[in-house]
C-alpha positions in Angstrom: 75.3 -28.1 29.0 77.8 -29.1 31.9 74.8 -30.1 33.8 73.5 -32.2 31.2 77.0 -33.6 30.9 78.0 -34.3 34.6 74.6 -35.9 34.9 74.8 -38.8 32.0 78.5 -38.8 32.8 77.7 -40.1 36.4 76.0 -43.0 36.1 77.8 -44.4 32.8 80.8 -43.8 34.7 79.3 -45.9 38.2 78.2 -48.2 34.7 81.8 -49.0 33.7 83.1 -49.5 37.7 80.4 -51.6 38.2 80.6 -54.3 34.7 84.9 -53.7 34.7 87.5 -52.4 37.0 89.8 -51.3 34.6 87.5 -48.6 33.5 88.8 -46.0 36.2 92.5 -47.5 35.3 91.3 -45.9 31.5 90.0 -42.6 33.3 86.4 -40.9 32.5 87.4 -39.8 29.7 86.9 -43.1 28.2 83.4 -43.8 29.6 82.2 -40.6 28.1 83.4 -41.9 25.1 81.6 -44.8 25.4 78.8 -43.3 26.3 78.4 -40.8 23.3 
């Protein structure tokens, strides 16, 4: 499951950098959020 989980988690992460800056500022906590 961590494999599956580092692996989506990657590229929504590069995702939020990429469409707003402030999305590292919220941490990846909040992308995964997103993402699910």
């Amino acid at each position: 499951m961590t494999n599956i989980d580092s692996t989506i988690e990657a590229p929504i992460i590069a995702t939020e950098l990429a469409t707003d800056p402030a999305a590292p500022a919220s941490g990846p906590g909040a992308g995964a959020n997103e993402g699910l």
